[in-house]
C-alpha positions as CSV (number, residue, x, y, z in Angstrom):
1,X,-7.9,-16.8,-2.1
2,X,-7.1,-20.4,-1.3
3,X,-3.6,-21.8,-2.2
4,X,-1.6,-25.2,-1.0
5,X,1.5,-23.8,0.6
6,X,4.6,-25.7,-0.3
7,X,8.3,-24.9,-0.2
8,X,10.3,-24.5,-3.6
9,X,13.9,-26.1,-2.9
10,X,16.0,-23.7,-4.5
11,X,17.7,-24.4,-8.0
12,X,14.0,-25.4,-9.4
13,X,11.5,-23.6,-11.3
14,X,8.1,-24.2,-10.4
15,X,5.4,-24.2,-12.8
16,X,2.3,-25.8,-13.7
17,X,2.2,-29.1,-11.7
18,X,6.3,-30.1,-12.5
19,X,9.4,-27.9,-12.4
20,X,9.9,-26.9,-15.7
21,X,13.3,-27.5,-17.4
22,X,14.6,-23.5,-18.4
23,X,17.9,-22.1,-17.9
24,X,18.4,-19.7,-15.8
25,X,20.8,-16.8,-14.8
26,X,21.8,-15.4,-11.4
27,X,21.0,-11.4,-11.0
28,X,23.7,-9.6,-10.1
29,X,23.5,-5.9,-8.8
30,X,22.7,-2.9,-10.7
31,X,20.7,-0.1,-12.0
32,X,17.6,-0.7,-14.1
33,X,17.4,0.9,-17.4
34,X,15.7,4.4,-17.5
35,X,12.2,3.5,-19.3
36,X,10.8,5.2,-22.6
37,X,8.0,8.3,-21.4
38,X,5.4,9.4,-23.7
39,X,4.3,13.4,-23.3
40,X,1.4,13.9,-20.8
41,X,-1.5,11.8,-22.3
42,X,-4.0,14.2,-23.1
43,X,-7.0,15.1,-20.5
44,X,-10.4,16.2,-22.9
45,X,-13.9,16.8,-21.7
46,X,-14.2,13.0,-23.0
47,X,-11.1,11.5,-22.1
48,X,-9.3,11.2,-18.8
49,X,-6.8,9.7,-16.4
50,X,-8.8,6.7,-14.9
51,X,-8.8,7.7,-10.9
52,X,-8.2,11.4,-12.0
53,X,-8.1,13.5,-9.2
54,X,-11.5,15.4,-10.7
55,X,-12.9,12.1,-10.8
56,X,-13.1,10.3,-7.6
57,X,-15.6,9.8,-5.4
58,X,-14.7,13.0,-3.9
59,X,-13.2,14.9,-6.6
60,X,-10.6,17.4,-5.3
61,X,-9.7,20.5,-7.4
62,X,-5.4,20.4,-7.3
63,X,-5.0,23.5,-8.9
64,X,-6.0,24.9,-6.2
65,X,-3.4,23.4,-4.2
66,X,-1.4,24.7,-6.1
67,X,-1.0,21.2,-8.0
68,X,-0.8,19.4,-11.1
69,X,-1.9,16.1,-12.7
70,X,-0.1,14.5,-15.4
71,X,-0.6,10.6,-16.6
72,X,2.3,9.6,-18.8
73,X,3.0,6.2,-20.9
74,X,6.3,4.1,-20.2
75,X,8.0,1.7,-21.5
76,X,10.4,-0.8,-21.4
77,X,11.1,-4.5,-20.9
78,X,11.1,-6.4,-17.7
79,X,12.0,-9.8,-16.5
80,X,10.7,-12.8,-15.2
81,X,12.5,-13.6,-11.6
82,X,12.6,-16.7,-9.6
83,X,13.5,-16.4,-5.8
84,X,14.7,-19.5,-4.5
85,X,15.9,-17.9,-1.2
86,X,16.6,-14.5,0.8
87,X,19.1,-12.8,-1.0
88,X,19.3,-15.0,-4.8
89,X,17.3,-14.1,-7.8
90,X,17.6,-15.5,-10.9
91,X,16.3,-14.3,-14.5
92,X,14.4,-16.3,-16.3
93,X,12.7,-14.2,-19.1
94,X,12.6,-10.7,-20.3
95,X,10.2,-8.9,-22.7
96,X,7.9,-5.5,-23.4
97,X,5.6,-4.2,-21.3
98,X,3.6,-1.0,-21.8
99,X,1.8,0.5,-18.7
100,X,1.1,4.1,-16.8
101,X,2.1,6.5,-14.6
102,X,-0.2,9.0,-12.5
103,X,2.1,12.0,-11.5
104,X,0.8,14.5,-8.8
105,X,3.5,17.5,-8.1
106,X,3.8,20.2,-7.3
107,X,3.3,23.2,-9.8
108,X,6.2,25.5,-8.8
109,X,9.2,23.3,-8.6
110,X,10.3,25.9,-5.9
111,X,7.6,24.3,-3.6
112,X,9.3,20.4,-4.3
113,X,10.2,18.8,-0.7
114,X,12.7,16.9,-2.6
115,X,10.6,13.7,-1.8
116,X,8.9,11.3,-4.2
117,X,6.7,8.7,-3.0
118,X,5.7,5.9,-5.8
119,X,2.9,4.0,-4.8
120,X,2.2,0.6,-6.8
121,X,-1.7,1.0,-6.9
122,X,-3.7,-1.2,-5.6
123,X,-5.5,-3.8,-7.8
124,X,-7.9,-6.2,-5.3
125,X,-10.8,-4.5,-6.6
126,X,-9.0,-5.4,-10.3
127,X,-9.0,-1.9,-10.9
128,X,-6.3,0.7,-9.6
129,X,-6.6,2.1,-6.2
130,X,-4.7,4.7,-4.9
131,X,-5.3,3.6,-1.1
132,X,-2.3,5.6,0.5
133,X,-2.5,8.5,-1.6
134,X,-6.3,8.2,-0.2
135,X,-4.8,8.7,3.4
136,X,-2.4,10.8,2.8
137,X,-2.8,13.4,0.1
138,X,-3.2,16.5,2.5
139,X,0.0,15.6,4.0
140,X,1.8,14.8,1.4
141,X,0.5,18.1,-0.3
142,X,1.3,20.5,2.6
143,X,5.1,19.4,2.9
144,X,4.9,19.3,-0.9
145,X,6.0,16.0,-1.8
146,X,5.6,14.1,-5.1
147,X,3.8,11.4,-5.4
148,X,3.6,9.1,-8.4
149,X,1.2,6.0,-9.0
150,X,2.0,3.2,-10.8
151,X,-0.6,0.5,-12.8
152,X,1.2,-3.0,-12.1
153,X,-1.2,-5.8,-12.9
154,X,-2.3,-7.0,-16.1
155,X,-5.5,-7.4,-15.0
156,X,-5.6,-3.4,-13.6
157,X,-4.5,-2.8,-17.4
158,X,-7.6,-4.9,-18.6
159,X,-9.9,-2.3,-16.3
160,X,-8.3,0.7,-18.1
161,X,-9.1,-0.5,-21.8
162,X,-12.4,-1.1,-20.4
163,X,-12.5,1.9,-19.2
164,X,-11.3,3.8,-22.2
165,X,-10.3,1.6,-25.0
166,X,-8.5,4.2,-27.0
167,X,-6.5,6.3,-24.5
168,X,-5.4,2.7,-23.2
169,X,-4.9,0.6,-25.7
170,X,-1.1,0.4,-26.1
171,X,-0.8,-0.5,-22.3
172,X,0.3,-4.4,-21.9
173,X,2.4,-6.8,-19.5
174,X,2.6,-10.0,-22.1
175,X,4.1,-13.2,-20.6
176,X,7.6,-13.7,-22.0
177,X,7.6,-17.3,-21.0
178,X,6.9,-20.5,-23.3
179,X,3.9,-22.0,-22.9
180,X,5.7,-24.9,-20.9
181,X,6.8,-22.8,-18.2
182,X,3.4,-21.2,-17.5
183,X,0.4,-22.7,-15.5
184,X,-3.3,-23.0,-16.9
185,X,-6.4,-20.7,-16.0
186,X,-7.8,-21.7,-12.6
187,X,-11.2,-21.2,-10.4
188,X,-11.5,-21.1,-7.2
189,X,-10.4,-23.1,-5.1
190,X,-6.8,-23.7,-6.6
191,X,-5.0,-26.5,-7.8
192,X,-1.5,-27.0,-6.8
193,X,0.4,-24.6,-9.5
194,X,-3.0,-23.4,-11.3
195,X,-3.2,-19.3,-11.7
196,X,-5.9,-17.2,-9.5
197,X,-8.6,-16.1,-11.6
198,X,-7.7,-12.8,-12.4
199,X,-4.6,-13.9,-14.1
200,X,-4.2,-14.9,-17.3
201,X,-1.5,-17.4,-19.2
202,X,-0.9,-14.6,-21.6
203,X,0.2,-11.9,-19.3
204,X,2.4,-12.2,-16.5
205,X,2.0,-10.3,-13.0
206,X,6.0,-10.6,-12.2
207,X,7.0,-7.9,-14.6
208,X,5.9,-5.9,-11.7
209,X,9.1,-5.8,-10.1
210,X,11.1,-4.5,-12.7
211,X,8.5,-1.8,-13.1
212,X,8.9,-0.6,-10.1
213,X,12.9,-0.3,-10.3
214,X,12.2,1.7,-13.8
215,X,9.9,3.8,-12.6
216,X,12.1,5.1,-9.7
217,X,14.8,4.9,-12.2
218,X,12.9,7.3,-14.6
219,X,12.0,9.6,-11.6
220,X,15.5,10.3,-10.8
221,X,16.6,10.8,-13.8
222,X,16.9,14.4,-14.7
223,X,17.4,14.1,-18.7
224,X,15.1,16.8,-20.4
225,X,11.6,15.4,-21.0
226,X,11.1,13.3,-18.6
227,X,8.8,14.1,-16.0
228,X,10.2,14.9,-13.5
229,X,13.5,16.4,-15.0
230,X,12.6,20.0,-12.9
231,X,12.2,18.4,-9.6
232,X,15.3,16.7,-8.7
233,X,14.5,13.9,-6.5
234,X,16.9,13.8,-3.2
235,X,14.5,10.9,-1.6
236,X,12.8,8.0,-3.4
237,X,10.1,5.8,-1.1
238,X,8.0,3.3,-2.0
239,X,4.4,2.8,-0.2
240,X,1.7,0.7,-0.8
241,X,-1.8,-0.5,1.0
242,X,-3.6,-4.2,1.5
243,X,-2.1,-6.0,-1.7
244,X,0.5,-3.1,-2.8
245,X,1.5,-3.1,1.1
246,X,2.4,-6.8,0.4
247,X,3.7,-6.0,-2.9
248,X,6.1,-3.2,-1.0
249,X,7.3,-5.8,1.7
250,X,8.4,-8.3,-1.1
251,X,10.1,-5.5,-3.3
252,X,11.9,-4.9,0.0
253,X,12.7,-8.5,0.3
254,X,13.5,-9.7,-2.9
255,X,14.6,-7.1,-5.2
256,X,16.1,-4.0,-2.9
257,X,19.5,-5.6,-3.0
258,X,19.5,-6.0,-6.8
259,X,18.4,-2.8,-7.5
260,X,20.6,0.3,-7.5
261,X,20.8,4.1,-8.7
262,X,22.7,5.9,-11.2
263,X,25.3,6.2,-9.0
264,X,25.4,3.5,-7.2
265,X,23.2,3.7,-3.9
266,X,20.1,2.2,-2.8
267,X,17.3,2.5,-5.7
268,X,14.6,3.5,-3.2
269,X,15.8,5.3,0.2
270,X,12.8,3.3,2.1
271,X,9.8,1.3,2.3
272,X,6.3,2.0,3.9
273,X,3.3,-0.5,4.1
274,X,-0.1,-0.5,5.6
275,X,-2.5,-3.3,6.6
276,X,-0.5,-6.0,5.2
277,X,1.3,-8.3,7.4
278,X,4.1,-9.1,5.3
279,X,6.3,-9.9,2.1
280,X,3.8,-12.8,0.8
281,X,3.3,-11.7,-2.9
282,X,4.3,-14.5,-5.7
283,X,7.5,-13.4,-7.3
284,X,5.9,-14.8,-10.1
285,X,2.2,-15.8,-10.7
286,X,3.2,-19.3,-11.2
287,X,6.0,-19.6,-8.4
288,X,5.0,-21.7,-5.5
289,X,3.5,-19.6,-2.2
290,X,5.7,-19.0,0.5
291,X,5.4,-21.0,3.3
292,X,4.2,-19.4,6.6
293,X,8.0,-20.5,8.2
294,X,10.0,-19.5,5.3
295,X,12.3,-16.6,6.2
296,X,11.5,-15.2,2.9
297,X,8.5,-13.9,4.9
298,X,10.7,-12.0,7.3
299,X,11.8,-8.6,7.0
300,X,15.2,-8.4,6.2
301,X,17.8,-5.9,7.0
302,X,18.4,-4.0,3.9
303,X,20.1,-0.7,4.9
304,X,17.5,1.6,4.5
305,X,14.2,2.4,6.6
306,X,11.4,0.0,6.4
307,X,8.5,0.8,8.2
308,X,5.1,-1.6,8.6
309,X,1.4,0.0,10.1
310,X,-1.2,-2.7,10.4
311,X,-4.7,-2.6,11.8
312,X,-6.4,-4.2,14.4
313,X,-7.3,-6.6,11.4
314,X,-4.4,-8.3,11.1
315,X,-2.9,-8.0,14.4
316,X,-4.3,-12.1,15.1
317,X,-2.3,-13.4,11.6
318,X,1.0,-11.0,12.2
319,X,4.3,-12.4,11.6
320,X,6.3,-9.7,14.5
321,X,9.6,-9.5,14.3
322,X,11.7,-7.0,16.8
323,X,12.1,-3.3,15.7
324,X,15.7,-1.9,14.9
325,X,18.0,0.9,14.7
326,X,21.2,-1.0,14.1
327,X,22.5,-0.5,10.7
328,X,21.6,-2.2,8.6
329,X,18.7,-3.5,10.5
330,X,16.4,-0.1,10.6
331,X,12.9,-1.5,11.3
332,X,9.5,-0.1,13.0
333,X,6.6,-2.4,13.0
334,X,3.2,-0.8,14.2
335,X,0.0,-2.0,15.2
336,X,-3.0,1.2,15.6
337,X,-5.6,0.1,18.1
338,X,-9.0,-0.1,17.1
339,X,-8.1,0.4,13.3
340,X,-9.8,-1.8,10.7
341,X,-8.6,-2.9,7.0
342,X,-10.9,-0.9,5.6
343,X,-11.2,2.4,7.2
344,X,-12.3,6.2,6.6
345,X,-10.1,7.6,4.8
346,X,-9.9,11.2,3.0
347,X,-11.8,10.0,0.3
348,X,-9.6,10.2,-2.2
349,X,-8.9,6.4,-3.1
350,X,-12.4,5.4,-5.1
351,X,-13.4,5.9,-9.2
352,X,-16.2,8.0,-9.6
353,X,-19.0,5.5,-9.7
354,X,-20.0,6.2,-14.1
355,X,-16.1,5.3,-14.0
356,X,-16.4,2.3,-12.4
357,X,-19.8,1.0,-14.1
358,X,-17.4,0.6,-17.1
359,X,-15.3,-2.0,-15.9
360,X,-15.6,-5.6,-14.7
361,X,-14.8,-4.5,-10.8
362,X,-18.2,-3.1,-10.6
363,X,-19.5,-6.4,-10.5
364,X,-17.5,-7.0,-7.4
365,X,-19.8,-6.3,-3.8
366,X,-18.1,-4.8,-1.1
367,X,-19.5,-4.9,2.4
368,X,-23.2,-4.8,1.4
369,X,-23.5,-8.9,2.4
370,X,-22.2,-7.6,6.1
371,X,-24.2,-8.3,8.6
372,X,-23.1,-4.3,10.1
373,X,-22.9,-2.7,6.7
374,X,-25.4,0.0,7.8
375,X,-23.4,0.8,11.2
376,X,-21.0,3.5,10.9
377,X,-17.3,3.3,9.7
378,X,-14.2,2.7,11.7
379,X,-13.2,5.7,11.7
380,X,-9.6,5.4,14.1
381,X,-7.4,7.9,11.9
382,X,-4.9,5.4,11.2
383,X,-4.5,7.4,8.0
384,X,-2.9,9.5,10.5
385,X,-0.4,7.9,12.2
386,X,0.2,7.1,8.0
387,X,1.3,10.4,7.6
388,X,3.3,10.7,10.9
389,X,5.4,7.8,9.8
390,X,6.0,9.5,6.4
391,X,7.9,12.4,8.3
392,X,9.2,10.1,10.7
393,X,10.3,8.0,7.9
394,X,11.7,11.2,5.6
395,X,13.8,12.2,8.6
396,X,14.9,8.9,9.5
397,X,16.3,8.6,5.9
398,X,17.4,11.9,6.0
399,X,19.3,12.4,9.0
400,X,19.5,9.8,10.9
401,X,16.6,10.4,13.5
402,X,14.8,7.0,14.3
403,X,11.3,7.2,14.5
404,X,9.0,6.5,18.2
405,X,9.0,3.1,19.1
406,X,5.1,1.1,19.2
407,X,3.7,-1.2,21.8
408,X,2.0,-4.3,20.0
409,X,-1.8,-4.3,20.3
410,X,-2.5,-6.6,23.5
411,X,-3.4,-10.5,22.6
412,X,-4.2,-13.2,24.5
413,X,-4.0,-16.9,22.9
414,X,-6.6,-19.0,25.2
415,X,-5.7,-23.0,25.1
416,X,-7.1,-24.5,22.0
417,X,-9.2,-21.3,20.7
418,X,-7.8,-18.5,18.0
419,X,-5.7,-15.6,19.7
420,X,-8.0,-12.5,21.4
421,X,-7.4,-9.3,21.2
422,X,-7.8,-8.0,24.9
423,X,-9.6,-5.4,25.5
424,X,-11.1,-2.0,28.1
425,X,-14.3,-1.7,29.9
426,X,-15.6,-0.2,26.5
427,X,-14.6,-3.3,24.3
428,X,-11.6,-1.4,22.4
429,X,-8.1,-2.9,22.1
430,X,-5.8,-2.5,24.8
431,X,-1.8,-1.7,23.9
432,X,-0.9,-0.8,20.3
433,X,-0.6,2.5,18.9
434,X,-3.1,4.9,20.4
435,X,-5.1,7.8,19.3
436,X,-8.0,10.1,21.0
437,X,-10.5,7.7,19.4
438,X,-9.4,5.0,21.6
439,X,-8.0,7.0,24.7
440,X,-11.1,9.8,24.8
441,X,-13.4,7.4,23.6
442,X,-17.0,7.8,22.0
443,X,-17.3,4.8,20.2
444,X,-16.6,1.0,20.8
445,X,-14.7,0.5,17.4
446,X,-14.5,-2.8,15.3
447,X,-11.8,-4.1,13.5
448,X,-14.5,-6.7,11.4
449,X,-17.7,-7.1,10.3
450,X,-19.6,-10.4,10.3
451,X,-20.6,-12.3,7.1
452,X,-19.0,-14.3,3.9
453,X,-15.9,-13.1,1.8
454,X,-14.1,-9.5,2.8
455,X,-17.1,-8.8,5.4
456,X,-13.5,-9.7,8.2
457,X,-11.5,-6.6,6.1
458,X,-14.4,-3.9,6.9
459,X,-14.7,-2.2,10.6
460,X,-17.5,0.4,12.2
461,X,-17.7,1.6,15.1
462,X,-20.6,1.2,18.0
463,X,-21.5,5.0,19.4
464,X,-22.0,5.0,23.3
465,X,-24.9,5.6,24.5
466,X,-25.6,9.0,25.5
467,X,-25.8,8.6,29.4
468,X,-22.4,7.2,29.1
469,X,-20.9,9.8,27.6
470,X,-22.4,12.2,30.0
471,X,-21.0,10.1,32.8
472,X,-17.5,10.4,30.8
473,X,-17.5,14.1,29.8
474,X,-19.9,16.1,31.7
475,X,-19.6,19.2,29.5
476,X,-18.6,19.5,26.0
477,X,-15.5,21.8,27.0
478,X,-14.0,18.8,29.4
479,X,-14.2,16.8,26.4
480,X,-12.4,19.0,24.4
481,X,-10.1,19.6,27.0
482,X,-9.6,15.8,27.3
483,X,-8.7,15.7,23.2
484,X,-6.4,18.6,23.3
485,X,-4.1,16.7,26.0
486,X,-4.3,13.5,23.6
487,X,-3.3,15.0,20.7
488,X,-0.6,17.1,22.6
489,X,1.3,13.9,23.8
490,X,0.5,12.4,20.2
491,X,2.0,15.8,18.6
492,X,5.0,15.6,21.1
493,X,5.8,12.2,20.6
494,X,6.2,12.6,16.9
495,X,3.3,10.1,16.3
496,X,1.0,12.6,14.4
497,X,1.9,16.1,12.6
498,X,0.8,19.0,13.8
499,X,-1.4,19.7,11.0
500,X,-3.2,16.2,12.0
501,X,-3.5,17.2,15.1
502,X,-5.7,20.2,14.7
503,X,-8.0,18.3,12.4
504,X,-8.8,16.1,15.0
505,X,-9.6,19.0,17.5
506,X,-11.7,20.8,14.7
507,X,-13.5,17.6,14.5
508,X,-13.7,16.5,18.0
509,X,-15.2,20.5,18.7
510,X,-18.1,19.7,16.2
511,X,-18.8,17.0,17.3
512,X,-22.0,16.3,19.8
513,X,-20.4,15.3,22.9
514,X,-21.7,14.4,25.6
């Protein structure tokens, strides 16, 4: 997506081409209003949630997980921010908005961690993803944690009424702002001030922000007949992939200080993002984009864990900034070698495909124009290191423990020429976060493809040949052996769970090596 980047001196409202002229007020401090909550929306053998757990491109059965599913409408009205600088928000509209909520808990409230994880799903596709729960589920299962997605886009609203007109048709984020204060429909590429094409004059994709304080308002709340009002909440997070990854940063950035609990305290007890590179998201869709050197870009210290995971992918555009265990400063930035955007995951993140034909994002390709699309995917568990960040993270908030310190992946920046990542004798990223795939390797692994559009977001993976891997791992047992010492150190060193750690030995001892 192409956008001029220009800074917004603060005190002014930017929209359309000229500031507009509306009064504003300063945000002060304090705790969103609890939302309105329908019952559970009922699930028929013709209607269902849209990204349903049954209904994914690999449908699990959470029942037997000892699980349940429940989609609920909320409610409530939500206001139109400006941020003119780190630390100020101002209001400049309020109105309705109408939009879903995809609970997964679990059944016995005996078996309730205490943890809730909301997850603004991801609309690039402009239909809901759930790209961490994708990751993540069987951890967050196993320790059994809550986690709730939230539809934050008008134009992920749009998919849904496409999708099932009558279960969503009361679903809507109208823009409360006059018409002089908005900015016209715009194609590709931009115009100083002009909307992206997925967005729409009529709506407006800055309610978001208020959403999200509601919703973790709502799930904290224990009043009877709400949700959640059995599984008191002791820790809120927030996590989000790609876009909602960016959308988490800027949350963090922006909002956190303004928002508050019940009684007082931080709203949400921590952040967690993957593969985005930092807090870059609009505040508003007709706000000006941050420039690269703005420290509105920078992560703050806001008193409360915040932890980043990127890919080899970004590594190259990555804003660093040091890590931090000093109050309020509590930062870990990590970088997983070999990783790609778009990775393997545990396949819980896509619409079954008759789902998807429904709505306008099946029209939108997805690697098939890369020149590598038939190799085979990067498959460098960074979901993984995901879910040893999310225990690193719980205990972090919880008692103090800070998480493992990262190395950064290993770039060189040659005179005049774009940064290199360096690399082994087998072509895989030196430094970084590492995992078997890249220190008992059988693959060269990717971080991009080559070809037009998001071919640069998708990775695979090059096989060695076989005489190499014979020259590498004489037997199958030394290679295993080999594995079992990696995901020791990994397992000691608090960088993947235990349970992670025997999945990768079952996999490495079926797989075909040497």
């Amino acid at each position: 997506m192409v956008a001029v980047l220009l800074m917004q001196p603060p005190g002014t409202i930017a929209a359309g081409l000229e500031p507009a002229s509306i009064p504003v007020t300063p945000v002060v401090p304090a705790a969103p209003a609890v939302p309105a909550v329908s019952e559970p929306v009922p699930v028929t053998k013709h209607s269902w949630p849209w990204i349903g757990a049954s209904h994914t491109t690999r449908p699990i059965d959470l029942s037997r997980l000892g699980y349940v599913e429940e989609e609920y409408v909320i409610k409530g009205r939500a206001r139109v921010l400006d941020w003119p600088s780190i630390d100020h928000l101002d209001r400049m509209a309020e109105g309705p908005y109408a939009t879903r909520i995809l609970v997964r808990r679990p059944a016995d409230p005996k078996r309730f961690s205490g943890t809730v994880w909301v997850e603004p799903l991801n609309p690039s596709m402009r239909y809901d993803l759930p790209l961490v729960w994708g990751d993540t589920y069987q951890h967050l299962v196993s320790r059994g944690d809550i986690w709730v997605g939230v539809t934050v886009k008008p134009v992920a609203i749009q998919s849904l009424q496409e999708f099932a007109p009558q279960r969503y048709a009361g679903l809507a984020m109208p823009n409360p702002l006059p018409p002089e204060a908005t900015c016209p429909q715009s194609v590709l590429p931009l115009p100083r001030g002009g909307l992206p094409p997925e967005s729409k004059p009529e709506t407006e994709n800055g309610l978001i922000w208020d959403i999200l304080s509601q919703t973790a308002a709502l799930v904290r709340d224990s009043s009877p007949g709400h949700p959640l009002h059995h599984f008191p909440a002791q820790r809120v997070f927030m996590t989000g992939d790609s876009q909602s990854g960016a959308f988490v940063l800027t949350y963090a950035n922006a909002i956190h200080p303004f928002a508050r609990s019940a009684r007082g305290g931080p709203l949400y007890d921590g952040y967690l993002a993957t593969v985005a590179s930092g807090p870059s998201t609009l505040i508003r869709q007709c706000a000006q984009p941050i420039p690269p050197s703005d420290p509105r870009r920078v992560i703050q210290p806001r008193g409360v864990p915040i932890m980043t995971i990127v890919s080899e992918t970004e590594t190259v555009a990555l804003h660093r900034r040091p890590d931090s265990d000093r109050m309020p400063d509590l930062f870990r930035g990590y970088e997983v070698a070999g990783a790609s955007h778009v990775h393997a995951s545990a396949g819980q993140d896509g619409p079954a495909a008759a789902d998807a034909a429904k709505t306008e994002g099946a029209r939108f390709d997805t690697n098939t124009a890369c020149q590598q699309s038939s190799a085979p995917e990067n498959d460098v568990p960074i979901g993984m290191i995901v879910d040893g960040a999310m225990a690193n993270l719980e205990r972090w908030s919880r008692d103090g423990t800070p998480p493992p310190r990262g190395e950064p992946i290993r770039v060189r920046e040659p005179a005049g020429r774009a940064p290199e990542v360096e690399r082994d004798s087998f072509g895989n990223a030196l430094g970084g976060v590492r995992t078997p795939a890249l220190d008992v390797p059988i693959a060269r692994y990717h971080a991009r493809m080559s070809g037009p559009g998001v071919c640069e977001l998708w990775g695979y993976r090059e096989p060695l040949g076989a005489a190499q891997l014979k020259s590498l791992y004489p037997t199958h047992e030394e290679y295993i052996s080999k594995v079992r010492k990696s995901v020791a150190d990994l397992v000691g060193a608090r960088w993947l769970t235990a349970g992670d750690g025997e999945r990768i030995i079952a996999a490495a001892s079926a797989a075909r090596v040497p």
